[in-house]
Backbone as CSV, one residue per row, in Angstrom:
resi,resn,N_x,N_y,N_z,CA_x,CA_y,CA_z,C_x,C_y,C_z
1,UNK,34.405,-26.386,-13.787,34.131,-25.264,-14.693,32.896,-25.532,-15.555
2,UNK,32.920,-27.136,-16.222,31.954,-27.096,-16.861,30.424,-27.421,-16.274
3,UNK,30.187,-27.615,-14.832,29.019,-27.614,-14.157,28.491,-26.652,-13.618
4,UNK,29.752,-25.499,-13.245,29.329,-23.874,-13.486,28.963,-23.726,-14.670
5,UNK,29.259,-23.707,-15.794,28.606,-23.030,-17.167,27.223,-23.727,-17.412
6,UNK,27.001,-24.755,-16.911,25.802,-25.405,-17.092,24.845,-24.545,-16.028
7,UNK,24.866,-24.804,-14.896,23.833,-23.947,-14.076,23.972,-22.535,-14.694
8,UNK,24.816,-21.723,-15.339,24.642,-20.196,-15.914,23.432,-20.440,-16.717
9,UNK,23.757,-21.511,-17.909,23.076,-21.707,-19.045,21.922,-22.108,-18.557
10,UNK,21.325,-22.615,-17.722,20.240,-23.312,-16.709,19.345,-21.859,-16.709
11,UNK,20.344,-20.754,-15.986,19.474,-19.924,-15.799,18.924,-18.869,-16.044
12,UNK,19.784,-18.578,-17.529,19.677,-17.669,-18.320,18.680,-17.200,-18.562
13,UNK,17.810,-18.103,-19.581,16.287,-17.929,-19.427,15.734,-17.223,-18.340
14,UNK,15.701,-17.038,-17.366,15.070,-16.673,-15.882,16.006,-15.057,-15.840
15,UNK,16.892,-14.691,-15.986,17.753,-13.638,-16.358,17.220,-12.744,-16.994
16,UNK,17.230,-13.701,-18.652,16.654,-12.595,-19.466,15.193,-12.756,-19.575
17,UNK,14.164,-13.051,-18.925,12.913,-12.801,-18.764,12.643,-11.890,-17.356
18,UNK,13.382,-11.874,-16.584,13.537,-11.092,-15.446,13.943,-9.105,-16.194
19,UNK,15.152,-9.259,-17.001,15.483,-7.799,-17.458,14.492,-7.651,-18.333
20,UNK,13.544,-8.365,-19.316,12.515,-8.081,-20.448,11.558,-7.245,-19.303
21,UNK,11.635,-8.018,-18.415,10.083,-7.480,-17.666,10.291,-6.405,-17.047
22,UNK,11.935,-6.252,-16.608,12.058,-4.613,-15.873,11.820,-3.250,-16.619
23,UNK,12.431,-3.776,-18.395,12.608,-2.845,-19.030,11.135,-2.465,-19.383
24,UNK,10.015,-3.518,-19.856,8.707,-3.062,-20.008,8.697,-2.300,-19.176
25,UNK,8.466,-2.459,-17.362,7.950,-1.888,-16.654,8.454,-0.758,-16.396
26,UNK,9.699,-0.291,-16.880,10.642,1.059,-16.397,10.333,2.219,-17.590
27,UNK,10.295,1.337,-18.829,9.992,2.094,-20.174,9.252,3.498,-19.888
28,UNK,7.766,3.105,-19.282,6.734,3.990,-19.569,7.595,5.306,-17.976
29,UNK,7.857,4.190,-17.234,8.553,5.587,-16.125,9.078,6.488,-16.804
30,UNK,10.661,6.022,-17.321,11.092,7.066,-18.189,10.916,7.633,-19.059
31,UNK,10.010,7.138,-19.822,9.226,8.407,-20.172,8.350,9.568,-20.171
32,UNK,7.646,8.998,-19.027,6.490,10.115,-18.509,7.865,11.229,-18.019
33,UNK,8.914,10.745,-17.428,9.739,11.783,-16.705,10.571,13.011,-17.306
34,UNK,10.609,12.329,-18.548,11.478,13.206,-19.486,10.175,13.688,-20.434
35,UNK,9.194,13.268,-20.570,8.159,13.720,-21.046,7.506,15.030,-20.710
36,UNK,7.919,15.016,-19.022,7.852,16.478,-17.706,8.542,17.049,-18.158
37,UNK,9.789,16.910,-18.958,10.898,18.089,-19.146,10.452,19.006,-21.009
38,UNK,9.379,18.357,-21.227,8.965,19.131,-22.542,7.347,20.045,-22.302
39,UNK,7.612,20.541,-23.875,6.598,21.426,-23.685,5.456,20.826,-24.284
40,UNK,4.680,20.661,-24.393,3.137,20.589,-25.321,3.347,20.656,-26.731
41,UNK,4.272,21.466,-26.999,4.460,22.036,-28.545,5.354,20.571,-28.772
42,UNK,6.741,20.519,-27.871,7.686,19.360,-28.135,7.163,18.067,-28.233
43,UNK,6.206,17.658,-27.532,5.680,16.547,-27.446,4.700,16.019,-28.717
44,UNK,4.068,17.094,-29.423,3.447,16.744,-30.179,4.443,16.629,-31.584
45,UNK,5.665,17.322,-31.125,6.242,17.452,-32.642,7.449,15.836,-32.762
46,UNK,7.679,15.856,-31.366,9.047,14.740,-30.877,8.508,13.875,-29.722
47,UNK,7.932,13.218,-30.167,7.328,12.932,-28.475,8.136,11.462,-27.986
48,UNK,9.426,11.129,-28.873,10.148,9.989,-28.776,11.707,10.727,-28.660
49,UNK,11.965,11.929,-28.412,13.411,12.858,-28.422,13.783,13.244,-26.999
50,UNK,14.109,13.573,-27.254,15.482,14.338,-25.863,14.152,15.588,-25.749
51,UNK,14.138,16.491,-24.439,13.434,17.743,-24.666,14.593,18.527,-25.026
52,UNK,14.259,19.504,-25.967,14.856,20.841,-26.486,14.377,21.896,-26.598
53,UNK,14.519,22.614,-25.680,14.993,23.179,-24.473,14.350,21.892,-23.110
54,UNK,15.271,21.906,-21.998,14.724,21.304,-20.779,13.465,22.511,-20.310
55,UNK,12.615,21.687,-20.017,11.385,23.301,-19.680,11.424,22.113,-17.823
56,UNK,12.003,22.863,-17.493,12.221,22.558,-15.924,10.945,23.522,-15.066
57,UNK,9.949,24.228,-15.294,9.397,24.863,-15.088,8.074,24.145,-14.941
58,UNK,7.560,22.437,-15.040,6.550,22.255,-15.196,7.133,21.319,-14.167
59,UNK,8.201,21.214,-13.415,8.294,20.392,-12.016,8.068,21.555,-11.207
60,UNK,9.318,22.365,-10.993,9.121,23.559,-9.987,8.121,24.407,-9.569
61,UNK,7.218,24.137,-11.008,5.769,25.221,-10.437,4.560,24.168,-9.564
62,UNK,4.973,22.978,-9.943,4.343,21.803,-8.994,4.692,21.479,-7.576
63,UNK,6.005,21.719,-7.230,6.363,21.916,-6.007,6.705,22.768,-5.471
64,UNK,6.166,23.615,-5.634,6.217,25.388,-5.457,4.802,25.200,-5.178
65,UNK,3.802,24.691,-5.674,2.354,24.701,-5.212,2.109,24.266,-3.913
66,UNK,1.525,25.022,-2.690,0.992,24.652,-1.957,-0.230,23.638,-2.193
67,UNK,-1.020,23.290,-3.236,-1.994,22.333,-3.009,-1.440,21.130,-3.213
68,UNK,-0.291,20.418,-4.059,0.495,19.633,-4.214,1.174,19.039,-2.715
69,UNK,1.377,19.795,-2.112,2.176,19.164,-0.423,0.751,18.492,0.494
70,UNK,-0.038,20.194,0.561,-1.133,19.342,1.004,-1.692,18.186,1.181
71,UNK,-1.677,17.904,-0.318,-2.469,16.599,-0.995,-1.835,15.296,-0.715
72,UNK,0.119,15.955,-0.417,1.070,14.596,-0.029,0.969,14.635,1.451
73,UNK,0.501,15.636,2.519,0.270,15.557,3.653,-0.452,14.687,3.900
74,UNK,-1.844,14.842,3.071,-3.017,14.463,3.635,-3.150,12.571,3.073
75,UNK,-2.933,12.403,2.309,-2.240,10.999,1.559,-1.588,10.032,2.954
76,UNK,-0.141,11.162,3.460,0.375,10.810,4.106,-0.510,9.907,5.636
77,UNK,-1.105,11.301,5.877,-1.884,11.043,7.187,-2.687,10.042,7.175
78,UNK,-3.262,9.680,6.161,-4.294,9.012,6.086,-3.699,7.431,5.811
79,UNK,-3.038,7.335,5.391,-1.882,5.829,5.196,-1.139,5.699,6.107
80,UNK,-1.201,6.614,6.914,-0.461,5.979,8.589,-1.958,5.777,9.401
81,UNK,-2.509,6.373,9.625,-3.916,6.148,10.405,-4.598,4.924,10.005
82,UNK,-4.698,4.467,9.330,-5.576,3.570,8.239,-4.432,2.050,8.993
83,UNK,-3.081,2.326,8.620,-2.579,1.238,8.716,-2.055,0.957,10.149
84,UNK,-2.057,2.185,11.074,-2.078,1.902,12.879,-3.119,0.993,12.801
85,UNK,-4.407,1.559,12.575,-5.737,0.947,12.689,-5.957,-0.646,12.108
86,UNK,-5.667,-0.500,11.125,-5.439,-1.571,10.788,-4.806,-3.212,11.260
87,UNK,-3.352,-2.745,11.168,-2.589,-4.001,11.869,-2.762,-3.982,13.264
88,UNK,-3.353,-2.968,14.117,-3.544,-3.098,15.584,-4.459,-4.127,15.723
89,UNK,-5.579,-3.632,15.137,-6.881,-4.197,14.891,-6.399,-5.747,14.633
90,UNK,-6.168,-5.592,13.614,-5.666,-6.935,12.860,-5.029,-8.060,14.039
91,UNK,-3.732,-7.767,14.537,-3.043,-8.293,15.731,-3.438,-8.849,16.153
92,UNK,-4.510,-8.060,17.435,-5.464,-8.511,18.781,-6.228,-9.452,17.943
93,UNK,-6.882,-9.653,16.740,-8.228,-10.526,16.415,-7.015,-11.512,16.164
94,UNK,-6.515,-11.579,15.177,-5.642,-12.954,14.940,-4.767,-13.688,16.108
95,UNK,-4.509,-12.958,17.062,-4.000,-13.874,18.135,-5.028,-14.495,18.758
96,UNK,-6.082,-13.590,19.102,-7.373,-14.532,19.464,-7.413,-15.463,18.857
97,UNK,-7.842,-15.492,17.445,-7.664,-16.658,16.746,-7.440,-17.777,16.037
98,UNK,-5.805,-17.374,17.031,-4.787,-18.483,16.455,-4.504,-18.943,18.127
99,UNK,-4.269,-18.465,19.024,-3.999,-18.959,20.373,-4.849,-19.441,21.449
100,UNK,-5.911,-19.103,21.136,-7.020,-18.986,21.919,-8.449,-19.985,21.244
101,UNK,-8.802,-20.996,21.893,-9.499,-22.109,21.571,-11.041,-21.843,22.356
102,UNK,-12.223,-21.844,21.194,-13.462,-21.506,21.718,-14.344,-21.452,20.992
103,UNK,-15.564,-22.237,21.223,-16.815,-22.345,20.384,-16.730,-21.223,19.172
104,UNK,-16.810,-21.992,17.923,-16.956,-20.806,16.743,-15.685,-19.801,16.435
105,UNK,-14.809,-20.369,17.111,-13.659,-19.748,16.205,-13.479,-19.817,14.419
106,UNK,-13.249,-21.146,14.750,-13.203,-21.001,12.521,-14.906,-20.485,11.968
107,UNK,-15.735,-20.148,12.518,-16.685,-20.049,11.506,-16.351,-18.578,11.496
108,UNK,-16.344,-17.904,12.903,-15.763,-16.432,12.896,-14.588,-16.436,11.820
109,UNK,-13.434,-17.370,12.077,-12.287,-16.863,11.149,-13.017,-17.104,9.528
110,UNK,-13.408,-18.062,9.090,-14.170,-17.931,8.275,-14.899,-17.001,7.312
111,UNK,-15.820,-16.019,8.325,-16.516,-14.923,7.879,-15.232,-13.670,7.752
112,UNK,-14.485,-13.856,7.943,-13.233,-12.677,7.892,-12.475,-12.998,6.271
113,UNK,-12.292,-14.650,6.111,-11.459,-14.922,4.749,-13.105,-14.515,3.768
114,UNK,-14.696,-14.847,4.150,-15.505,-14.088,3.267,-15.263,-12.992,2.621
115,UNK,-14.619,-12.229,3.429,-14.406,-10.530,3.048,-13.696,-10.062,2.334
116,UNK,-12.520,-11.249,1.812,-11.781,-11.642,0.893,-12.754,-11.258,-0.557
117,UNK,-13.500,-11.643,-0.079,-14.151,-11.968,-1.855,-15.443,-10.844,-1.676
118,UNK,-15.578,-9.336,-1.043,-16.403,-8.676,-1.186,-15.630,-7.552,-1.807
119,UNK,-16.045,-7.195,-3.111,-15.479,-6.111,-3.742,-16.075,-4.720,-3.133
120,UNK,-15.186,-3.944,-3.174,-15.177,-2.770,-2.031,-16.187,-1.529,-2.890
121,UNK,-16.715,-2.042,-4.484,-17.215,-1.084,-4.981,-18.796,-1.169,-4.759
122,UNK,-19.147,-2.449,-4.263,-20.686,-3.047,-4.269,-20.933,-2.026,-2.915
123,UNK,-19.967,-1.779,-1.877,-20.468,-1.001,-0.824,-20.950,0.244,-0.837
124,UNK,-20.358,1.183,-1.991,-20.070,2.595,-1.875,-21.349,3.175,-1.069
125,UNK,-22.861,2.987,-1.952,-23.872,3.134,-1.625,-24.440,3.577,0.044
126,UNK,-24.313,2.191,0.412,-24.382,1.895,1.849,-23.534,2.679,2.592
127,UNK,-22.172,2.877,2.089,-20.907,2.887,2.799,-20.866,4.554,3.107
128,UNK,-21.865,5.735,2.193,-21.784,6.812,1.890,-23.147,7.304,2.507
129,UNK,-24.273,5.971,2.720,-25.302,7.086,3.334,-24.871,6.285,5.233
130,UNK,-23.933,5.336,5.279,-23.326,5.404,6.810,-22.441,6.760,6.937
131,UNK,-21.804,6.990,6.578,-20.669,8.145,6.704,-21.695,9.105,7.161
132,UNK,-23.099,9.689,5.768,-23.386,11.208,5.707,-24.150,11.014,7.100
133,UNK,-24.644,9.835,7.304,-25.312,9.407,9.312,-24.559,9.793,10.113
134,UNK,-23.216,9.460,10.176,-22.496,9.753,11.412,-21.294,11.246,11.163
135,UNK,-21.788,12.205,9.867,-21.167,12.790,10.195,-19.557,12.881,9.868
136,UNK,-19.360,12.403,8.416,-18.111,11.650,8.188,-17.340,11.797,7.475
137,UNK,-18.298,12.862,6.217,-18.081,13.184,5.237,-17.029,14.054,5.212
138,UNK,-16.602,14.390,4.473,-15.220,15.342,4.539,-14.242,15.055,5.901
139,UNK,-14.477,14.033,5.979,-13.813,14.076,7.342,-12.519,13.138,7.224
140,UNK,-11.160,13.440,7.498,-10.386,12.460,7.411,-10.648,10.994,7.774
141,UNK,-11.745,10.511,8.962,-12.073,9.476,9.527,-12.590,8.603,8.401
142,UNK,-13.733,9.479,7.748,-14.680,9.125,7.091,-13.965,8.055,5.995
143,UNK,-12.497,8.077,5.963,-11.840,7.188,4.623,-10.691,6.070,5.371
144,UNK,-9.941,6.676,6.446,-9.530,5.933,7.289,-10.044,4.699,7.725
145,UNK,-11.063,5.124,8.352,-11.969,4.003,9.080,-12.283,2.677,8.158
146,UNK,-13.838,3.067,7.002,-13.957,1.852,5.542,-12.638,1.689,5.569
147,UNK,-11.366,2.418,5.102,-10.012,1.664,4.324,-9.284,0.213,5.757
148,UNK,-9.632,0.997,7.132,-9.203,-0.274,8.587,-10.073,-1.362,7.980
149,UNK,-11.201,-0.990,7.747,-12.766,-2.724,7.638,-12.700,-3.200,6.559
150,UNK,-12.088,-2.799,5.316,-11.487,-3.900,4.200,-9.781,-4.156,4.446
151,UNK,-9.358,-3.869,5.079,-8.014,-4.386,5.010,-7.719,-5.221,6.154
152,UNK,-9.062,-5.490,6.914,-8.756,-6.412,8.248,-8.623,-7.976,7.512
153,UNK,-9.521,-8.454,6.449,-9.477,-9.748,6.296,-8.195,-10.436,5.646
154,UNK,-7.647,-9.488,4.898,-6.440,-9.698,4.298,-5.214,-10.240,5.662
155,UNK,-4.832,-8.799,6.588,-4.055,-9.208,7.729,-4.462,-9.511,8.894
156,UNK,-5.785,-9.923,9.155,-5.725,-11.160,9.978,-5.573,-12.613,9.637
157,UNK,-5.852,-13.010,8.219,-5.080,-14.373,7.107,-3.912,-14.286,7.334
158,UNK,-2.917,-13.427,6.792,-1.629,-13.209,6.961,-1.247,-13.253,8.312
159,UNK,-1.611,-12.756,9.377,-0.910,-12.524,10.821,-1.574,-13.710,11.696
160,UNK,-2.928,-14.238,11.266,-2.816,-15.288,11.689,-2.428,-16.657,11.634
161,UNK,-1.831,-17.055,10.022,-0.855,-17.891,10.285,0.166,-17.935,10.631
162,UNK,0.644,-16.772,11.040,1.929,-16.976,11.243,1.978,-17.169,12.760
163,UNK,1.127,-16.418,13.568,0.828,-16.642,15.028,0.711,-18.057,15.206
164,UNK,0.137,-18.867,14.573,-0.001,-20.390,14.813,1.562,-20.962,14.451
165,UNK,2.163,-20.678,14.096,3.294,-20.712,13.909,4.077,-20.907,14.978
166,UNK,3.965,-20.104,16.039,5.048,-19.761,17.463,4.647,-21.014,18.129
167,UNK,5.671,-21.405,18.833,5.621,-23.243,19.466,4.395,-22.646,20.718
168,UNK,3.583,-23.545,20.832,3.136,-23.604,22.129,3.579,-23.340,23.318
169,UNK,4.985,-24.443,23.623,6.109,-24.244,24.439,6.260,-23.535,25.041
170,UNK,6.737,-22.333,24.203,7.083,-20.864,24.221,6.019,-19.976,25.075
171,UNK,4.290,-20.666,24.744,3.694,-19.425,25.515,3.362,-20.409,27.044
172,UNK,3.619,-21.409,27.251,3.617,-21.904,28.336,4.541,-21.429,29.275
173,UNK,5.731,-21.648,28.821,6.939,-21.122,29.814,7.020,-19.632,29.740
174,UNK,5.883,-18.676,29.191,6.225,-17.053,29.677,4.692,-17.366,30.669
175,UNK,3.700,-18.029,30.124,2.846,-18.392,31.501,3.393,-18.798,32.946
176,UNK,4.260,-19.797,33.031,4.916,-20.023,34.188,5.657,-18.951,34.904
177,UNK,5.820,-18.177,33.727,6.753,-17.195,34.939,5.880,-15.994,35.031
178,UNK,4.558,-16.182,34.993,3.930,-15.052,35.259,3.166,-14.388,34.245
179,UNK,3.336,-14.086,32.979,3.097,-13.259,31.764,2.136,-14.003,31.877
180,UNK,0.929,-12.891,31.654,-0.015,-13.062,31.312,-0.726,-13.120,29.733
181,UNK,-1.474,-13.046,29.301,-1.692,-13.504,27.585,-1.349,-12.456,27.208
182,UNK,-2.476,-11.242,27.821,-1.430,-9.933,26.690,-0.005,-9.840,26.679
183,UNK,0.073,-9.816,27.895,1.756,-9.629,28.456,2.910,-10.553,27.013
184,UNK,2.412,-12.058,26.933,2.307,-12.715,25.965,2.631,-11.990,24.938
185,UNK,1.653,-12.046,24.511,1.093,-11.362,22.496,2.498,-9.652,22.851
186,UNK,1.900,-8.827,23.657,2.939,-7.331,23.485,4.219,-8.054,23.984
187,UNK,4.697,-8.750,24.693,6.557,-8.830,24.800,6.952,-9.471,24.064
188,UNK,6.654,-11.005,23.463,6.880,-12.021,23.478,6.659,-12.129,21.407
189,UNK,5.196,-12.685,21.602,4.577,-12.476,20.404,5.012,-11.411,18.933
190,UNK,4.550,-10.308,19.257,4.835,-9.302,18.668,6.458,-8.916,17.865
191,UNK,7.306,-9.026,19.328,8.564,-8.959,18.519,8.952,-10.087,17.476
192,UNK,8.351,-10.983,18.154,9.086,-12.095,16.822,8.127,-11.886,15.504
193,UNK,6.647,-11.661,15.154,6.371,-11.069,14.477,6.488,-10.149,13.491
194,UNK,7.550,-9.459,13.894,8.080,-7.877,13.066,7.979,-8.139,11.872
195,UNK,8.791,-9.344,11.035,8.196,-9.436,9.879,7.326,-9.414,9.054
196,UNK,6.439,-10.473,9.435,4.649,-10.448,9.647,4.282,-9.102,9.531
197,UNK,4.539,-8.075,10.834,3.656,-7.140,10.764,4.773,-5.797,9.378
198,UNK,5.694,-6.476,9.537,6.306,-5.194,8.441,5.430,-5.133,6.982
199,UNK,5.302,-7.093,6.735,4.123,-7.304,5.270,3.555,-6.757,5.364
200,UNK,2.408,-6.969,6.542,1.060,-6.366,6.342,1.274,-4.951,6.633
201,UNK,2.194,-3.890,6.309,1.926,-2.551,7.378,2.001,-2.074,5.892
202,UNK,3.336,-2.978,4.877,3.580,-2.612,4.026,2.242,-2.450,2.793
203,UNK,1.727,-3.663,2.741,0.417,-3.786,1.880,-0.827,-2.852,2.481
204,UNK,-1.115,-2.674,3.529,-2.219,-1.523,4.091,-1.603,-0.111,3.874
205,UNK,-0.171,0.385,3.978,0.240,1.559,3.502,0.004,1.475,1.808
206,UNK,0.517,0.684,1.245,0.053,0.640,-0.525,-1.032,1.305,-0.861
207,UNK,-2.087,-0.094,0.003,-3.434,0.002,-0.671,-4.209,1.555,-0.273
208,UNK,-3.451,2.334,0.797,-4.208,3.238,1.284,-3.717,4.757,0.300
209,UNK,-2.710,4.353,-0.263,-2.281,5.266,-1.147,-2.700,5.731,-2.238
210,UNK,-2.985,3.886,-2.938,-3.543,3.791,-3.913,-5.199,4.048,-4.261
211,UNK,-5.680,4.531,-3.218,-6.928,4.584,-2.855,-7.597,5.454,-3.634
212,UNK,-8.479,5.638,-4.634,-8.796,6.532,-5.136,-10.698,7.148,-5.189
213,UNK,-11.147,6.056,-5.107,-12.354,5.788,-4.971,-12.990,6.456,-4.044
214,UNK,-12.493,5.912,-2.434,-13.143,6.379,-1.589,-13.018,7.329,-1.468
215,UNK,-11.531,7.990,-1.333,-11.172,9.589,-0.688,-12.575,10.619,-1.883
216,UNK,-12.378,10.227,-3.559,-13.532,10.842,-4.142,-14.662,10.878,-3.507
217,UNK,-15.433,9.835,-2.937,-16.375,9.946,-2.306,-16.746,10.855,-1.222
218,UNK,-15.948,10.518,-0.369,-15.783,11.462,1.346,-15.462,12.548,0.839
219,UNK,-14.698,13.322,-0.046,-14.671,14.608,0.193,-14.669,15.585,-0.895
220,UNK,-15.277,16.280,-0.461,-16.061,17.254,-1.748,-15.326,18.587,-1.604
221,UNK,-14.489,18.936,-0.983,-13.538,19.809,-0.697,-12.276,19.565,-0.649
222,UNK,-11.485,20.407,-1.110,-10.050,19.982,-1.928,-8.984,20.057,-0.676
223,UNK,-9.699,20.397,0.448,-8.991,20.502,2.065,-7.989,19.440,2.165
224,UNK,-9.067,17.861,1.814,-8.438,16.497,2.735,-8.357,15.841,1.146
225,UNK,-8.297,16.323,0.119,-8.028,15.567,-0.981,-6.688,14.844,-0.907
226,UNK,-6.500,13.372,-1.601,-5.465,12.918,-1.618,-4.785,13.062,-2.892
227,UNK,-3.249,12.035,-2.957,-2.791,12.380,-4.637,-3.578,11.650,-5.576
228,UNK,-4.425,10.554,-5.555,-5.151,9.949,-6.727,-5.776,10.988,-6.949
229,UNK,-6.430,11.707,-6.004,-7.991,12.518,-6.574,-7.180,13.769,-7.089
230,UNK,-6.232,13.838,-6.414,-5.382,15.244,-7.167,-4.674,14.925,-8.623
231,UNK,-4.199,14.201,-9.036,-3.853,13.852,-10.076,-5.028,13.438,-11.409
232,UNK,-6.473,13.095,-10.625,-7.690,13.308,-11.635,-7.648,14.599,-11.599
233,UNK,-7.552,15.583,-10.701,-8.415,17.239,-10.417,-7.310,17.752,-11.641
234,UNK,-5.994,17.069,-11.506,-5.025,18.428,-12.053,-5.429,17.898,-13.796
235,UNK,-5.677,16.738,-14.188,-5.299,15.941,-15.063,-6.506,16.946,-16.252
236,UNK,-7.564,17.179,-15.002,-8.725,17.682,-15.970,-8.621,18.953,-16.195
237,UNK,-7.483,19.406,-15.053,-7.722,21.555,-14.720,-6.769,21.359,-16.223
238,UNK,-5.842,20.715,-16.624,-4.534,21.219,-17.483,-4.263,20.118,-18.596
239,UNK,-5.599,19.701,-19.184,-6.259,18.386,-20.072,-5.024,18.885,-21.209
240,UNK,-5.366,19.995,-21.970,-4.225,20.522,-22.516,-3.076,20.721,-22.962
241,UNK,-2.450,20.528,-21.405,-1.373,20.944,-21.428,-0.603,19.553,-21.049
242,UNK,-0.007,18.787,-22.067,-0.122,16.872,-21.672,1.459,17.022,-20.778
243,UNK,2.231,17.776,-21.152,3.683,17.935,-20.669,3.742,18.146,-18.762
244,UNK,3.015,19.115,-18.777,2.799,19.627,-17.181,1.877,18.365,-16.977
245,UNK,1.174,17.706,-16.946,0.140,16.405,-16.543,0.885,14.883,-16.375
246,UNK,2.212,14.842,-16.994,3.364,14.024,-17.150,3.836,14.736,-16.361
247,UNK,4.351,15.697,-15.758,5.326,15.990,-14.618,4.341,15.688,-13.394
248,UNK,3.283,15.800,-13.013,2.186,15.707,-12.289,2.666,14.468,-11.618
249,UNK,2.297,13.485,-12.753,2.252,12.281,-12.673,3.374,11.610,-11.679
250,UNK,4.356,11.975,-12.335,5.737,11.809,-11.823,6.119,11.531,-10.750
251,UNK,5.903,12.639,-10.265,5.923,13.824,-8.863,4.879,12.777,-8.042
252,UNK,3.563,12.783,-8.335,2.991,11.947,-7.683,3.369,10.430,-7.427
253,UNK,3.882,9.745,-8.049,4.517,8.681,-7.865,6.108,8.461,-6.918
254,UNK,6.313,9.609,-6.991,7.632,9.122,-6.152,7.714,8.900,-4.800
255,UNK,6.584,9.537,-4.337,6.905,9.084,-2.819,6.395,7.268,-2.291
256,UNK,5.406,6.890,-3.417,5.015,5.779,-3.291,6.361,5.023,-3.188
257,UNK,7.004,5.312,-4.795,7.980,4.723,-5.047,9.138,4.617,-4.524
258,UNK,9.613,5.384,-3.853,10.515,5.584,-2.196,10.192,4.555,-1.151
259,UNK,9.113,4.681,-1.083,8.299,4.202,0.179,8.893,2.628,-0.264
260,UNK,8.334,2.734,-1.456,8.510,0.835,-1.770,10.190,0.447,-1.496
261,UNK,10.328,1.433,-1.899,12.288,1.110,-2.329,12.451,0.871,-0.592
262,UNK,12.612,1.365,0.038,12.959,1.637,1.439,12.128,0.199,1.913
263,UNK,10.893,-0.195,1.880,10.148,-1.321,2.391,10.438,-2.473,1.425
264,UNK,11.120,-2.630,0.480,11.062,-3.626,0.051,11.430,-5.073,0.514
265,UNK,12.838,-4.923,1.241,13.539,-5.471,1.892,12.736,-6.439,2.975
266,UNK,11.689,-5.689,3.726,10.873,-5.888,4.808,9.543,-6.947,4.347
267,UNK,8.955,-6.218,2.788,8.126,-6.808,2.603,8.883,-8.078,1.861
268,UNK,9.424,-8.677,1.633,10.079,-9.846,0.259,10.351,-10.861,1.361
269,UNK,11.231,-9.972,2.747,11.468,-10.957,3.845,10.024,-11.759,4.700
270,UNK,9.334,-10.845,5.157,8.050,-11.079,5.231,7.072,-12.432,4.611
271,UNK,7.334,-11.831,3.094,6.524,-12.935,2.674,7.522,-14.625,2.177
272,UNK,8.886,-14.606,2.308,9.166,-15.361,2.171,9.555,-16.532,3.628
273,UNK,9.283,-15.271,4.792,9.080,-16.378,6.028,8.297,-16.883,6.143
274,UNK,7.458,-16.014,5.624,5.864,-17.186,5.687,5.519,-18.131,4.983
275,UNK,6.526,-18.460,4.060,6.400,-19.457,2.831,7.498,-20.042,3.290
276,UNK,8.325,-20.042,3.762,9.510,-21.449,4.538,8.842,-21.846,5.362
277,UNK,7.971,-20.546,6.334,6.996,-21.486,7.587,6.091,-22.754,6.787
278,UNK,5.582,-22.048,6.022,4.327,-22.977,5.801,4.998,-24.551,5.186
């Protein structure tokens, strides 16, 4: 009994610095949310109260908006495209260069962990008179594509250690019976991977969400706008009106926040196989 109460007391500390940090981080949620349920007038008079009256009218007229779905369509589309592209991409290069032995491999892998350390804002320039060259601009591609060529260096690091990982053994005896390397990497490889690729599918869907920069750039029409740039557009149309700009907000966050809830599991497992591997 008393070596149970000792490990409790051990870990208390770690407990209550764990709930301090949820409640910071949940604080400002719940409030922006119930903040959606007031008016402009309430907020300035109570902006720490209950709303009185619920003004339920500054969610429903947001999802009642056709430009609001749009904007989660197009978000959508573009964070699955980005991250096919991505971890496909990603895959094929890191098995190359984790399985496959040949003049200038590490200096190649090398120039990939470089890319690590190129901030994605020094490009815009360059990155915007390539696009208006090929035609790119407003174009769903036009953000897809840049978001595949910074997110390759990240998960080919990630997917290629873990590929070095799989016994040798293993790809010898699917050689003997025939399998060839791809054959390899798609039957063999890949499935045991799932983890691996659930991390990285998970962190390239994030970052493509969170994207705010580029989609501003590429598109000058509110067609292929995403929710960052929609949540600046609405933030400025209804500066005003702070109650409806807090339901905005909200609304815009939840599907991220779904997304995470549902992937969490995938990503925590992920990164903690790769840290027993290592």
């Amino acid at each position: 009994m008393i070596p149970t109460l000792r490990r409790r007391m051990r870990s208390l500390p770690v407990h209550v610095t764990a709930w301090g940090v949820g409640v910071v981080m949940i604080t400002p949620l719940l409030y922006a949310f119930v903040s959606g349920f007031k008016s402009t007038d309430q907020l300035s008079r109570n902006p720490f109260g209950l709303p009185s009256p619920w003004v339920t009218s500054n969610y429903t007229d947001i999802l009642a908006s056709g430009a609001f779905w749009r904007m989660l369509g197009s978000s959508t589309l573009i964070a699955v495209g980005t991250t096919v592209l991505t971890v496909g991409s990603a895959a094929l290069a890191a098995f190359a260069l984790a399985r496959f032995a040949f003049r200038g491999r590490e200096v190649l892998f090398t120039l990939f962990t470089v890319g690590l350390m190129f901030p994605f804002a020094v490009a815009i320039l360059p990155l915007f008179i390539l696009l208006r060259t090929f035609g790119l601009l407003d174009d769903p591609w036009g953000v897809i594509l840049p978001q595949a060529a910074f997110g390759l260096p990240m998960t080919i690091v990630i997917l290629r250690g873990f590929f070095r990982e799989i016994p040798g053994e293993l790809e010898e005896a699917a050689t003997l019976d025939g399998c060839s390397p791809f054959g390899f990497f798609w039957r063999i490889l890949l499935p045991m991977a799932r983890p691996a690729l659930g991390t990285v599918s998970v962190l390239a869907v994030v970052a493509s969400w969170n994207n705010f920069l580029l989609p501003l750039l590429v598109f000058s029409e509110p067609t292929w706008w995403t929710i960052p740039v929609g949540v600046q557009q609405f933030q400025g149309q209804y500066a005003t009106d702070i109650a409806r700009v807090f339901a905005y907000l909200v609304l815009a966050m939840v599907p991220a926040l779904a997304f995470y809830a549902v992937a969490e599991r995938q990503l925590i497992g992920g990164i903690t196989m790769g840290a027993t591997k290592g």
